[in-house]
N, C-alpha and C positions, 0 to 999 in steps of 0.2 A: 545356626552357629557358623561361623568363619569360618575359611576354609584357608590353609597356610601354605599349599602345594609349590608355588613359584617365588622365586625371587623378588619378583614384583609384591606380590601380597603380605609376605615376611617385610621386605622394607616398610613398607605403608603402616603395616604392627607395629613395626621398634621406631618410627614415629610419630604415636600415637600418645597423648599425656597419660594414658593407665596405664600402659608401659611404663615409662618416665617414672611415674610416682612409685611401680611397685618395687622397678627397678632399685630407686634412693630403699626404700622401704627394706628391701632385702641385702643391700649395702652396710644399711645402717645396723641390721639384726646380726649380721658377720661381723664386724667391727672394723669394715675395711677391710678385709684379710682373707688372702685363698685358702680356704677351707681345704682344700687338698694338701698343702703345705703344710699347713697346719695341722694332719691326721700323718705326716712325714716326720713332722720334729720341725721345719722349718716356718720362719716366717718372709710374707710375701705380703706387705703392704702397701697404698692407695700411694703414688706420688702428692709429692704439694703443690699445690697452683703458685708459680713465681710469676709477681708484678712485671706484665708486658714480653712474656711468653707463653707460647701454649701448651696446656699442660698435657705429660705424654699420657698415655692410654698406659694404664698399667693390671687395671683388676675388669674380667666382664662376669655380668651375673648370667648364668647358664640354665639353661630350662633340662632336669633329669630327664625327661619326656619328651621329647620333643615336640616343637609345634607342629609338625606336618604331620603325623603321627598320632599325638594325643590333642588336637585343639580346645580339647574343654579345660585343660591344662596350662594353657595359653598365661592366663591370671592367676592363678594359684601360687600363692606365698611358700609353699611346703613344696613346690616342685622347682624351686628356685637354688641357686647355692650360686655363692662369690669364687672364682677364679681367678688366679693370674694368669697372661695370656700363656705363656709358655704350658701349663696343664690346660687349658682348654684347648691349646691345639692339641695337645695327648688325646685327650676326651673325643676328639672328631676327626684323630689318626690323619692329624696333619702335624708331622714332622718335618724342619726343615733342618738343612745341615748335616743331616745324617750321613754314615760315612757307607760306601756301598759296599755288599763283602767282597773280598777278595776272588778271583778265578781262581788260582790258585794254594792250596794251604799245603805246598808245601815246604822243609824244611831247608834253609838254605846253608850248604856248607860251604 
């Protein structure tokens, strides 16, 4: 079995065509759309491909398991779910913009 520990080895996976295919695969079974959003109330769907631009990055599909972690998991359809990017970086507590608390709380008169 694979082993997914380095950055090195996770790239060479997610360029891999059974990546690729399961990826479209669990794209298609979401309907385009982050599943998280979707258990929100909101909708979060795929951008369109515009003729002689490229298209932005809007939805990734995320392994519940992770591969460095669970690698038998690696392929598995059922350990997969669609994101948009803004909750998958929730999911891996990478927050940007966040505002930092105050030193201070207190009341200003």
């Amino acid at each position: 079995m694979a082993e997914y520990k380095t950055d090195a080895q996770k790239k060479k996976f997610y360029r891999t065509s059974d990546w690729n295919e399961l990826r479209l695969e669990a794209l298609e079974r979401d309907n385009y759309e982050c599943q998280q959003c979707k258990r929100e109330g909101r909708v979060h769907v795929d951008s369109k491909k515009v003729e002689g631009e490229r298209k932005t990055i809007e939805l990734n599909v995320h392994h519940k398991y992770e591969i460095e972690d669970y690698p038998q998991l690696a392929l598995v359809l059922d350990n997969l779910t669609t994101l948009c990017l803004n909750c998958h970086n929730k999911m891996h507590d990478r927050v940007f913009g966040a505002t930092k608390p105050k030193k201070w709380d207190d009341e200003r008169w």
